[in-house]
N, C-alpha and C positions, 0 to 999 in steps of 0.2 A: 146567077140565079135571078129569075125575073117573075115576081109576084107582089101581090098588090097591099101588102103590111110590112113596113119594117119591122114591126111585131114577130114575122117569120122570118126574117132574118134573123134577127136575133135570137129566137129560139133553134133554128136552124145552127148555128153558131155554137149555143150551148150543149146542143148533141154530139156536135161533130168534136165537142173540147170532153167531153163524155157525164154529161147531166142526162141523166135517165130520167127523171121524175124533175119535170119543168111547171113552175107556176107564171104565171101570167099576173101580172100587178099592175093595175092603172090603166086596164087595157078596156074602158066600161062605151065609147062609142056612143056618150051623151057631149050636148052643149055645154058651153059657159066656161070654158077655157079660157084661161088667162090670159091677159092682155102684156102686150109688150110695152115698157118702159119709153118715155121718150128719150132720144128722139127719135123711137124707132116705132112709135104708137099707132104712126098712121101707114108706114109700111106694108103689103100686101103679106100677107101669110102662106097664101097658098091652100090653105084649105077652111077660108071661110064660111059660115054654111054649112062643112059637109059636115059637122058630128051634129047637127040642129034634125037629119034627117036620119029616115032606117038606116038601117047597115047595110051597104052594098050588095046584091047578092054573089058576086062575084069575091068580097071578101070573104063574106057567111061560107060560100064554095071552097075557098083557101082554106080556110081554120078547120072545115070539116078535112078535108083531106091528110091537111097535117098531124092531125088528132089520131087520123084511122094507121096515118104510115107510125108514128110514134106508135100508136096500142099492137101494130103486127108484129116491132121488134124490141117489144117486151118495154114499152115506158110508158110513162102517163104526162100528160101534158095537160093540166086544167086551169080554169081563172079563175082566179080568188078575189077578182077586183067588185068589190059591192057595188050594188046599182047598174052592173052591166047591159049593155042592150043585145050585145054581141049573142048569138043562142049556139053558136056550131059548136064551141068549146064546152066541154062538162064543168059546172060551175061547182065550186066549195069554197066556203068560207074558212078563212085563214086562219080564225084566232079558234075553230073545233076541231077534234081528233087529232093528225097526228101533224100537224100542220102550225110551228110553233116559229115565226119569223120575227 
């Protein structure tokens, strides 16, 4: 499987082990992530910068597709992660309705 979130891996994963109704946590695609401990502080990450900017369009393109193939066989996939920037994914907050983690 080759796509551009391990986000959909691992939702990808939860379907196939049979989670019908997927929430998404932590998933918000803002800055200010945490820094690595020495000595490993000054190490390259790999994705320095990228959550400081929009959301890729080509992730935005993943989440939408993943969303449409989850709601055709009958599950929901939404983010509950506050402060999101992410928009493909249908947003709800965690602690309303039926949504008790």
């Amino acid at each position: 499987m080759k796509n551009p979130s391990v986000v959909l891996v691992a939702a990808n994963w939860a379907w196939l082990r049979g989670a019908r109704e997927i929430l998404l946590v932590g998933v918000d695609y803002r800055g200010g992530h945490p820094r690595m401990i020495e000595p490993y502080a000054r190490a390259a990450v790999g994705w320095a910068g990228q959550y400081e900017r929009p959301v890729p369009a080509r992730i935005e393109a993943a989440f939408r597709q993943a969303v449409a193939a989850v709601e055709a066989l009958g599950g929901r996939l939404v983010n509950v992660s506050p402060g999101t920037r992410l928009r493909a994914a249908p947003r709800e907050c965690w602690h309303e309705g039926r949504h008790r983690l």
